[in-house]
C-alpha positions in Angstrom: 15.2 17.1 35.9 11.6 16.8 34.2 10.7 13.0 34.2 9.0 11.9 31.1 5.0 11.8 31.2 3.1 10.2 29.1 0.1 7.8 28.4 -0.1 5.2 26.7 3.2 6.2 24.5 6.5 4.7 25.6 8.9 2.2 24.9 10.2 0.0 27.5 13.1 -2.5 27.7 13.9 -5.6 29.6 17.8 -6.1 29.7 17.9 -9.7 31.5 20.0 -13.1 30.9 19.7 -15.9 28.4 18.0 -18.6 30.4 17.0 -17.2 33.0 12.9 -17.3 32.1 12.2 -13.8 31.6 10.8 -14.5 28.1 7.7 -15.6 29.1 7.2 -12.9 31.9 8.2 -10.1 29.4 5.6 -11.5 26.9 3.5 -11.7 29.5 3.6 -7.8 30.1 3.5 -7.1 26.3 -0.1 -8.5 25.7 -1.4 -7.6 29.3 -1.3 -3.7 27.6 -2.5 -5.1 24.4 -5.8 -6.9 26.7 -6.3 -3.3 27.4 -6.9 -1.9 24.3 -3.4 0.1 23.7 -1.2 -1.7 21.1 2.0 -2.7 21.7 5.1 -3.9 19.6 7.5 -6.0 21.6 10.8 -7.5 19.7 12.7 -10.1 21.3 17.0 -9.5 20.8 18.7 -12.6 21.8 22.0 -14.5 21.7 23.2 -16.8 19.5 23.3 -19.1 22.9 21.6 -21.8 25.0 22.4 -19.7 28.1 24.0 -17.3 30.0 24.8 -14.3 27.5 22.8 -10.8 27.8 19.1 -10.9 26.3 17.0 -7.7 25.9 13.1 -7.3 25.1 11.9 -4.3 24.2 8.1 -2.9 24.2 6.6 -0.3 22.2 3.8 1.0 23.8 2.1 3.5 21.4 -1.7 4.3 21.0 -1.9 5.8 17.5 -0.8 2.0 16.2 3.5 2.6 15.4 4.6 -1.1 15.3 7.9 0.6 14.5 11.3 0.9 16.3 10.9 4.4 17.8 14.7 4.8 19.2 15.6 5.5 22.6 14.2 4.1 26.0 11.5 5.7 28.6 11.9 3.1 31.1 14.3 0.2 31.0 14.0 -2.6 33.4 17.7 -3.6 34.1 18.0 -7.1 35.6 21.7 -8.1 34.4 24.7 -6.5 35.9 26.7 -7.7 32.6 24.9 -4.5 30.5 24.4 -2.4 33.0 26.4 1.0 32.1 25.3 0.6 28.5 21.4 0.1 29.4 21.8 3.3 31.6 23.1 4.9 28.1 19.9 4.3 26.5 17.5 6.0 29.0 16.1 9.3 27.6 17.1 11.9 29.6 13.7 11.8 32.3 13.4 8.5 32.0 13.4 5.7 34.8 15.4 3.0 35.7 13.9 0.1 37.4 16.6 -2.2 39.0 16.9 -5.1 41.9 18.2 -2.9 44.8 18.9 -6.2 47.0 22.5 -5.1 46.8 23.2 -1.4 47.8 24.7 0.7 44.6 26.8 3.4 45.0 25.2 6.8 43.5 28.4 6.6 40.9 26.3 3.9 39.5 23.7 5.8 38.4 22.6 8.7 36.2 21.3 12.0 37.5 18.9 13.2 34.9 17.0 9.8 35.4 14.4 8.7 38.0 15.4 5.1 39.5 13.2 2.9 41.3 14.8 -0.1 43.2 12.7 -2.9 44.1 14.7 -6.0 46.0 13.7 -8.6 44.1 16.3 -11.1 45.3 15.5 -10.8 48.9 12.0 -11.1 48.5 12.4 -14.5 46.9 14.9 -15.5 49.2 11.9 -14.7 52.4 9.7 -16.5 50.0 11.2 -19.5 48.0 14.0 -21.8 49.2 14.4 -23.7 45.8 17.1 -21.6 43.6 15.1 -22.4 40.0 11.6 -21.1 41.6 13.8 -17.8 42.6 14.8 -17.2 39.6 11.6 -17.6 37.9 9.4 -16.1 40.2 11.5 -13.2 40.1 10.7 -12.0 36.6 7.2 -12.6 37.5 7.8 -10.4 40.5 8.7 -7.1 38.8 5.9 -7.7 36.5 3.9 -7.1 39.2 5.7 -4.4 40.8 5.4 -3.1 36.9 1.5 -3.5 37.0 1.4 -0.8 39.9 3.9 1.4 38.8 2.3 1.9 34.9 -1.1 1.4 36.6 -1.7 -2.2 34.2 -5.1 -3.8 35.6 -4.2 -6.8 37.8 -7.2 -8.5 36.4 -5.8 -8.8 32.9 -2.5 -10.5 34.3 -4.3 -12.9 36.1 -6.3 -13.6 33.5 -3.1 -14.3 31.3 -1.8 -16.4 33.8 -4.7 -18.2 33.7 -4.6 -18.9 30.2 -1.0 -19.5 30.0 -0.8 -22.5 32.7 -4.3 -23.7 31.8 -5.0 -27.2 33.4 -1.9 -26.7 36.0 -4.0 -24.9 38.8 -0.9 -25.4 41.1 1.4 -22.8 38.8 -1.4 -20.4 38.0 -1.5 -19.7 41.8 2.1 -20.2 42.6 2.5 -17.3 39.6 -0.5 -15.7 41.1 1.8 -15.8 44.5 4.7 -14.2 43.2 2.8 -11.3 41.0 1.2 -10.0 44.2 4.6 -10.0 46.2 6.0 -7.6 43.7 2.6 -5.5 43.7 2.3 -5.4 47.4 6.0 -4.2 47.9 5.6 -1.1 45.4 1.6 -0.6 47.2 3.7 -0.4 50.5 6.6 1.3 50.1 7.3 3.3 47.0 5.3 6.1 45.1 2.9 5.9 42.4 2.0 5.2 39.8 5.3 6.6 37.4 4.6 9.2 35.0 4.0 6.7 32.4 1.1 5.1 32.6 -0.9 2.8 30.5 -4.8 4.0 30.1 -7.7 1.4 28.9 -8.3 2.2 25.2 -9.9 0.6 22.0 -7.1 0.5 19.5 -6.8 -2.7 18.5 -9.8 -3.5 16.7 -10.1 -7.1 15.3 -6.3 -7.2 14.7 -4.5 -10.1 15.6 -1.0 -11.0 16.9 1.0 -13.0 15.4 4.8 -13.8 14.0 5.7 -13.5 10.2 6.8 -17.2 10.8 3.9 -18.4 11.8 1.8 -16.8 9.3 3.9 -17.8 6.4 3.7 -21.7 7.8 -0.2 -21.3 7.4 0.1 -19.1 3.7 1.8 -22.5 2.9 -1.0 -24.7 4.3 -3.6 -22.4 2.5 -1.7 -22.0 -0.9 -1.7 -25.7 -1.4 1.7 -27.1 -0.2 2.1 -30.7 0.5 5.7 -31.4 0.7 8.4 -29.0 2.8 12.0 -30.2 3.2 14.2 -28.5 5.5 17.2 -28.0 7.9 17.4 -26.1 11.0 18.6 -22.7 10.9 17.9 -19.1 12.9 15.8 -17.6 12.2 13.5 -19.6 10.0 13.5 -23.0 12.3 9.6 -21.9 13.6 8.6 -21.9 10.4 9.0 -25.5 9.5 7.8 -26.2 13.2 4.6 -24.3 12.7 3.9 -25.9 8.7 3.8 -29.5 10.7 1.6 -27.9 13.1 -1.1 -26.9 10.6 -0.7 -30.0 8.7 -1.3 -31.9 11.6 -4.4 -30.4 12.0 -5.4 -29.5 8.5 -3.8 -32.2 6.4 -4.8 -35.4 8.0 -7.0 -37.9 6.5 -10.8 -37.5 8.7 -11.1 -41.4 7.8 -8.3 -43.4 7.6 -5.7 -40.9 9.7 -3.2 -40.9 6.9 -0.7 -38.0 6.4 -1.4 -35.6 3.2 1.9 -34.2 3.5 5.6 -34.8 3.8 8.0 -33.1 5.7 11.2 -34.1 5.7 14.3 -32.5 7.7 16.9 -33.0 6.1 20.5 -33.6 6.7 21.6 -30.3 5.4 20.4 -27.6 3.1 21.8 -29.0 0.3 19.6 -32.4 1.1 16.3 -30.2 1.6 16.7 -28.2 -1.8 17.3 -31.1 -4.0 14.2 -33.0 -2.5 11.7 -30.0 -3.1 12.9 -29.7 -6.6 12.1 -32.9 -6.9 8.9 -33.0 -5.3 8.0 -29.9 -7.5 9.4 -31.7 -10.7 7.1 -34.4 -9.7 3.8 -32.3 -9.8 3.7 -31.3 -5.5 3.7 -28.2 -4.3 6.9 -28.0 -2.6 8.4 -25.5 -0.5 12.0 -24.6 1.9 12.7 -22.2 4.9 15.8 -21.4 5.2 18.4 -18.0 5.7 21.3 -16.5 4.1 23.5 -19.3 4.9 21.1 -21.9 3.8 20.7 -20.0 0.3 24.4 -19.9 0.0 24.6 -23.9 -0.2 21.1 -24.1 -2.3 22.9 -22.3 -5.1 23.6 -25.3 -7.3 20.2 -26.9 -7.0 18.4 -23.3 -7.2 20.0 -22.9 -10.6 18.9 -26.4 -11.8 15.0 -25.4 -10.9 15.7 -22.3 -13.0 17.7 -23.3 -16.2 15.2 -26.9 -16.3 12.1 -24.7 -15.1 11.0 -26.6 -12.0 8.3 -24.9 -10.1 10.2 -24.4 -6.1 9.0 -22.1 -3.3 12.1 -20.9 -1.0 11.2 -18.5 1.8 14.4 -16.9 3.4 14.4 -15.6 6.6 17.2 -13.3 6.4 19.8 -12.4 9.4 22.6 -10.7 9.9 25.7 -12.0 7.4 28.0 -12.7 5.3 29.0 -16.8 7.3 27.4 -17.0 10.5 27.3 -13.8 11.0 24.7 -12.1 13.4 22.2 -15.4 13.8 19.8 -13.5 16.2 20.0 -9.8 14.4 17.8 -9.0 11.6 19.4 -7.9 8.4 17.7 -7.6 4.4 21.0 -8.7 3.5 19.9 -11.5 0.9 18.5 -9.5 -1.9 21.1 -10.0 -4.2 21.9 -13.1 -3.2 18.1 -14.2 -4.1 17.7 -11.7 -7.4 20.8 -13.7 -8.9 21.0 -17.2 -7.1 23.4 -19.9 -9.1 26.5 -19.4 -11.6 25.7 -18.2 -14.9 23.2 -15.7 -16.2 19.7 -15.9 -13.5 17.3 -13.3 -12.6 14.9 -14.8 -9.8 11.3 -13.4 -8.5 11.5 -12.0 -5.0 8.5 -11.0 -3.3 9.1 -8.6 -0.1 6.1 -9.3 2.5 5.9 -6.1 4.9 4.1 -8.0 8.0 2.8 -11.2 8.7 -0.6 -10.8 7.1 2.1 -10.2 3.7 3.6 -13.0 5.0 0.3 -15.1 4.5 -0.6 -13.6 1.3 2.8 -13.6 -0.5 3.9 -17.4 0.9 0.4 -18.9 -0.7 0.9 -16.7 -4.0 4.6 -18.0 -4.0 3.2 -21.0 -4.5 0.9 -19.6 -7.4 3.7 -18.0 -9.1 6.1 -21.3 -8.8 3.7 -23.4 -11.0 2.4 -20.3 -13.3 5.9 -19.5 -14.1 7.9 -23.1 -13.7 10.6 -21.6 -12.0 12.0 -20.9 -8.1 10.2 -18.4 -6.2 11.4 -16.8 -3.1 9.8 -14.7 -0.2 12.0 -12.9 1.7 11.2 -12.3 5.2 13.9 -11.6 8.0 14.3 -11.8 11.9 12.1 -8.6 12.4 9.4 -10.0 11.2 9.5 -13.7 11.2 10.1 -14.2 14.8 8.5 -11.2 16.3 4.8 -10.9 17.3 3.4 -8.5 16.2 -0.5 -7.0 15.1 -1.5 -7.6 12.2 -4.9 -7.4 9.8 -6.4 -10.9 10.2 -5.7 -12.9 7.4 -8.4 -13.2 4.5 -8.6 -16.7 2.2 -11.4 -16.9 -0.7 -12.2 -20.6 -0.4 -13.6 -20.6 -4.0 -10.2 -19.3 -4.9 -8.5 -22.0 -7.3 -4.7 -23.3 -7.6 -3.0 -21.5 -10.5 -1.2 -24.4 -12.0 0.2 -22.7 -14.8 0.4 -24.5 -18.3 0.5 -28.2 -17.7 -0.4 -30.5 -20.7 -3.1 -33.1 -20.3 -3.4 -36.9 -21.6 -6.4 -35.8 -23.4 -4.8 -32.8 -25.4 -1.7 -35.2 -25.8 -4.0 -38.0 -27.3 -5.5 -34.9 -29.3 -2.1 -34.6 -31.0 -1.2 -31.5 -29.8 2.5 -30.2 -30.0 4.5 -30.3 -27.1 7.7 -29.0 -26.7 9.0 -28.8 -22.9 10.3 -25.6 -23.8 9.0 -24.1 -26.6 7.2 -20.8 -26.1 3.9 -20.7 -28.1 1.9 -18.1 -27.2 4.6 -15.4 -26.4 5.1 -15.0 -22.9 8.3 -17.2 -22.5 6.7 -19.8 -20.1 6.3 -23.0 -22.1 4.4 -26.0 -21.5 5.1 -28.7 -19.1 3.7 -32.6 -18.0 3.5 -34.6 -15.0 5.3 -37.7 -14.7 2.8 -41.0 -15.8 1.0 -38.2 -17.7 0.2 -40.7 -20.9 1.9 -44.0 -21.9 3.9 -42.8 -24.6 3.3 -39.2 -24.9 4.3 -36.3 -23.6 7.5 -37.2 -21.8 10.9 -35.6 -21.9 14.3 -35.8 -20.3 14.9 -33.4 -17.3 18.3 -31.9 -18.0 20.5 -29.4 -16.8 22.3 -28.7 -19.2 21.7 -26.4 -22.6 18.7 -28.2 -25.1 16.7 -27.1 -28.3 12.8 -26.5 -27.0 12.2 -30.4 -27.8 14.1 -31.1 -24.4 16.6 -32.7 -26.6 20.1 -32.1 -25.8 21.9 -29.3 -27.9 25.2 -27.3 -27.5 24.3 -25.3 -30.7 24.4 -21.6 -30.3 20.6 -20.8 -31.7 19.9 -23.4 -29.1 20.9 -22.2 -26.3 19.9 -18.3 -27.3 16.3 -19.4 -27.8 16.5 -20.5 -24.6 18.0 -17.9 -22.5 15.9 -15.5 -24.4 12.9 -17.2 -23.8 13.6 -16.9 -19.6 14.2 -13.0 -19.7 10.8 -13.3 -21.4 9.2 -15.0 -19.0 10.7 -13.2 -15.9 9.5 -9.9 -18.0 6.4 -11.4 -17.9 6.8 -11.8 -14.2 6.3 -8.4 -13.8 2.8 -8.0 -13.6 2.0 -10.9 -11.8 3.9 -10.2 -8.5 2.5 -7.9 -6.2 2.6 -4.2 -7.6 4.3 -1.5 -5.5 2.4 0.9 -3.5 2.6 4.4 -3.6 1.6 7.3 -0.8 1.7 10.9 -2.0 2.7 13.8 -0.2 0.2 15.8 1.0 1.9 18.9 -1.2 3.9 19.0 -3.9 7.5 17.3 -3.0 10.9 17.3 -5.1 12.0 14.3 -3.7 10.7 10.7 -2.7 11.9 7.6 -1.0 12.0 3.7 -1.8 11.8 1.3 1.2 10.6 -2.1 1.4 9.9 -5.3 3.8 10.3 -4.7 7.7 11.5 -0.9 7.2 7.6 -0.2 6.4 6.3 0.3 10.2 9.1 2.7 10.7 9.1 4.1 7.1 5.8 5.0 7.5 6.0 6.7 10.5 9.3 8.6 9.7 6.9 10.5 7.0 4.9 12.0 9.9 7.9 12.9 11.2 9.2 14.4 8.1 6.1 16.2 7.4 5.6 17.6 10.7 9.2 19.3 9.8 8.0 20.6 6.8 9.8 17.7 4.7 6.9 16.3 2.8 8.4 13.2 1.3 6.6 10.8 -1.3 7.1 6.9 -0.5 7.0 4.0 -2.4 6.9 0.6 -1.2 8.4 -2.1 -3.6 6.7 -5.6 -2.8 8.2 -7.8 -5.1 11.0 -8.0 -7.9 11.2 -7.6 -11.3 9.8 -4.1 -10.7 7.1 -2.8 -12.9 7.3 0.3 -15.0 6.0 2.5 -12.0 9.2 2.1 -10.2 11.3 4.0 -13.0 8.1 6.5 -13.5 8.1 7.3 -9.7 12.3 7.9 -9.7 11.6 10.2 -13.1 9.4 11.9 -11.3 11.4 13.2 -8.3 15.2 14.9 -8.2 16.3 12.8 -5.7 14.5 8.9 -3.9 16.4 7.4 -1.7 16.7 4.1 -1.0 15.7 2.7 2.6 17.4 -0.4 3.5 19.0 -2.6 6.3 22.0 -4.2 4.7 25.7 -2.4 4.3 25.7 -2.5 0.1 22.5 -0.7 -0.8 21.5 -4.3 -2.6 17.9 -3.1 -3.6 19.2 -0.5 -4.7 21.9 -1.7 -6.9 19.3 -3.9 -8.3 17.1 -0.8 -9.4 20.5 0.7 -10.8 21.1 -2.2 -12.6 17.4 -2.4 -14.0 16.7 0.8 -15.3 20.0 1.9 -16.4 19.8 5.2 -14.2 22.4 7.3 -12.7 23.4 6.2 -9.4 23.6 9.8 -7.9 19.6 10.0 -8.5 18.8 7.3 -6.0 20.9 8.0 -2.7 20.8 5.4 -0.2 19.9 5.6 3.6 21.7 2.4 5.1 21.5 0.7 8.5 22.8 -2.5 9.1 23.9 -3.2 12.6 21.5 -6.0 13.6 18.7 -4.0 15.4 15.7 -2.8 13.5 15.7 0.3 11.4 13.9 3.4 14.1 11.7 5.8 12.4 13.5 8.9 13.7 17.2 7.2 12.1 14.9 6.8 8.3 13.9 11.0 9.5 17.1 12.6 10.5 18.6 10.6 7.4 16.9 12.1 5.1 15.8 15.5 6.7 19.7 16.2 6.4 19.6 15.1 2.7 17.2 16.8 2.0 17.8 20.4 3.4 21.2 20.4 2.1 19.6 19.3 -1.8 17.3 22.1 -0.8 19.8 24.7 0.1 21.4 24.0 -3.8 24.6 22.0 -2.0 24.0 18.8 -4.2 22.4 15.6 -3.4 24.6 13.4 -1.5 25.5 9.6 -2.4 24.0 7.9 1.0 23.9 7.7 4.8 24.6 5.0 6.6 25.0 3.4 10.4 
């Protein structure tokens, strides 16, 4: 048995238990490799749980920049009994195994084409630590430092985390200090090393930062001009609202007087939040939600009023794992349709599909654009992957002479003027009409907010011409929509390809290293990222142009593509999906073998077959 070498390429996994503290020391060991220059991709798979139920952490360690799943484990840290046989299952064959040997195994337990090294964590705490809490914590800390030897990770660069982590509290730096050396010490005195992974100083991280897609949609908010955010707790989009008050705290605070210039309200369910943003965005504010899949499912009602009586309302969904509850702590796109078509009746809603968190930051500001320019809901869908996940990222970019797009809002001055003003009369041809604030002018410009059907007067009307004008008139305007969301982006083949692939969201670290895959087989493939929906022309020119793009999604019913079906009218069979939906982020070599086998058996004249999925 060969064991696996290799620098600065690897993934790692931490199998511990809910509670127990490891979080911290496993993001501890993430960004002491990314201090060294080598970036990293860690994703956090937890338990719908306060305690007690298995917990995993995984760490992509890759030098070229993948912030993709890869698949498979190199070395796998296994700290909980509970997953024990099914964390051995995952270790590439050459791999290591890194376990508390405390208690004695038999060789049954193990595998034989890995390379296990046992460190007795237990009983080193137990010679060092007589309170049971401080053993358990100072554990984890423990086999970072018996990590730190084994991968050769400079010692310097933990401490200097430590430092930084429990600044002010000079008594835990040094107690952490403490227990990091035990677990280097024992590995310098009594096993071999370093392992043949290893992690070398490098200089691939640039200026990049590292941040979740929660986090940097909270400050796209904050940046794009929102004042008002009503909300109810749900996985995984709680952070969100956490980190919006955050910012406003610190950026939307009066200098002199110390007054609040925002309102954030949690609400008492998601019902409760909805209806107050519509109303704060009826009322002129820039109003936004965070919610997921379960959250949008009791919106629906108050979603369709903002559409049918043109309200401008940000909603950013932070998809998981569904249909009910679900999978709360598994990552899913599983809300597409839900979104495109939100409410009873006939609705088509504007979805824009952020890749990352710097996407996160640009798309959750422009939401807020697009609310006002259009007068209509606007969602951002994230999902687990991304929003709670750190991850690098291109530092975010604002142009502070960059103005508010408030769309068409009618002043006192043009209402004095005499101009006309129909609430929703289109006058210029794009289908968005105009619209007033409340107070606006004494005795002009107002109109009664209804939901049900009206002529463009805002007067009430059940006549059929009516309510055709109107429902026209909002196809218009979401056709309109079409180039003003973010356009898709497209990546040729570096030789001429028969086929080409559709992906979108948190596939695109994966997605785009798949194609290096593909290519290095001889499979050149042609990609195409969609960012936002209604798609543009380009979508249906870059399916034209191929015999065969699949579709690259995480949800069971192929729902982007259905939408694309649905769109453009096209045959089914020309657009075969690649599906994975079982709660763990999509690997690059799944989206490869996928779609290598597709496309050697198109190749071989066999026909194109309808999907893949897992």
């Amino acid at each position: 048995m060969t064991p696996i070498s290799a620098s600065n390429d690897f993934v790692i996994k931490f199998a511990n238990v809910n509670g127990s503290g490891s979080a911290s020391a496993n993001e501890l060991f993430a960004k002491s490799i990314l201090r060294m220059g080598v970036p990293v991709s860690p994703r956090n798979i937890f338990p719908s749980n306060i305690q007690g139920l298995p917990t995993w952490y995984e760490v992509r360690v890759n030098e070229d920049g993948w912030l993709g799943r890869r698949g498979g484990v190199d070395l796998m840290v296994a700290m909980n009994p509970q997953t024990w046989d099914a964390d051995l299952k995952e270790i590439e064959p050459g791999g290591y195994l890194f376990y508390d040997s405390t208690k004695p195994l038999p060789r049954s337990r193990f595998r034989d084409d890995i390379n296990v090294i046992g460190v007795p964590l237990t009983d080193i705490c137990s010679q060092n630590y007589t309170v049971a809490r401080e053993r358990q914590l100072f554990k984890n800390i423990m086999y970072i430092g018996a990590l730190s030897v084994l991968l050769e990770i400079e010692p310097a660069v933990i401490e200097t985390l430590l430092a930084e982590q429990y600044k002010g509290k000079e008594k835990l730096v040094d107690a952490n200090k403490h227990a990091f050396h035990l677990g280097r010490d024992y590995v310098l005195q009594n096993l071999a090393y370093p392992l043949g992974l290893r992690v070398r100083r490098a200089d691939n991280v640039g200026d990049s930062i590292f941040v979740d897609g929660n986090t940097a949609a909270a400050l796209g908010c904050v940046y794009g001009g929102a004042t008002v955010c009503a909300w109810y707790p749900i996985t995984p989009s709680s952070s969100l609202a956490e980190a919006f008050q955050k910012y406003c705290m610190k950026y939307r605070v009066d200098a002199e007087t110390g007054a609040n210039k925002f309102a954030i309200v949690q609400a008492e369910d998601e019902i409760a939040s909805i209806g107050m943003v519509v109303g704060a965005g009826w009322n002129g504010a820039r109003a936004f939600t965070t919610t997921s899949g379960p959250g949008i499912s009791l919106m629906n009602e108050f979603i369709g009023l903002a559409y049918f009586a043109e309200i401008p309302v940000t909603i950013i969904d932070v998809q998981r794992g569904g249909p009910s509850t679900g999978m709360p702590t598994r990552t899913q796109q599983s809300d597409v349709l839900a979104c495109a078509y939100a409410s009873h009746g006939d609705t088509k809603h504007v979805l824009l599909l952020p890749e990352d968190p710097a996407e996160c930051f640009d798309f959750s500001a422009a939401a807020l654009d697009l609310a006002d320019r259009l007068q209509t809901p606007i969602f951002v869908l994230t999902d687990l992957d991304i929003g709670m996940n750190q991850r690098l990222s291109r530092p975010f970019a604002w142009d502070d002479s960059r103005a508010y797009d408030r769309g068409k809002v009618m002043t006192a001055e043009e209402l004095e003027a005499g101009k006309d003003f129909g609430r929703y009369k289109d006058v210029d041809g794009d289908g968005i009409p105009y619209r007033t604030y409340p107070g606006t002018h004494p005795n002009k410009g107002a109109y009664f907010t209804r939901g049900t059907s009206r002529d463009p007067y805002a007067r009430y009307s059940e006549r059929g011409p009516d309510y055709i004008y109107n429902m026209e008139r909002l196809l218009h305007k979401f056709d309109s929509a079409r180039s003003l969301v973010p356009q898709p982006q497209l990546r040729k083949a570096g030789r001429a390809t028969r086929f080409g692939a559709i992906y979108y969201g948190s596939t695109s670290p994966a997605m785009a290293e798949a194609i290096t895959l593909l290519e290095r087989d001889g499979l050149p493939l042609d990609i195409l990222r969609i960012r936002a929906y209604p798609f543009p022309d380009s979508v249906r020119e870059f399916i034209d142009a191929h015999d065969a793009v699949y579709v690259v999604e995480q949800n069971r019913d192929a729902q982007l593509r259905s939408l694309i079906v649905n769109e453009f009218d096209i045959d089914p069979a020309r657009v075969p999906a690649v599906l994975h939906y079982d709660g763990t982020p999509i690997t690059a070599r799944y989206i490869a073998r996928a779609i290598a086998e597709r496309m050697r058996t198109a190749a071989a004249g066999q026909g194109i077959n309808h999907g893949v999925t897992g």
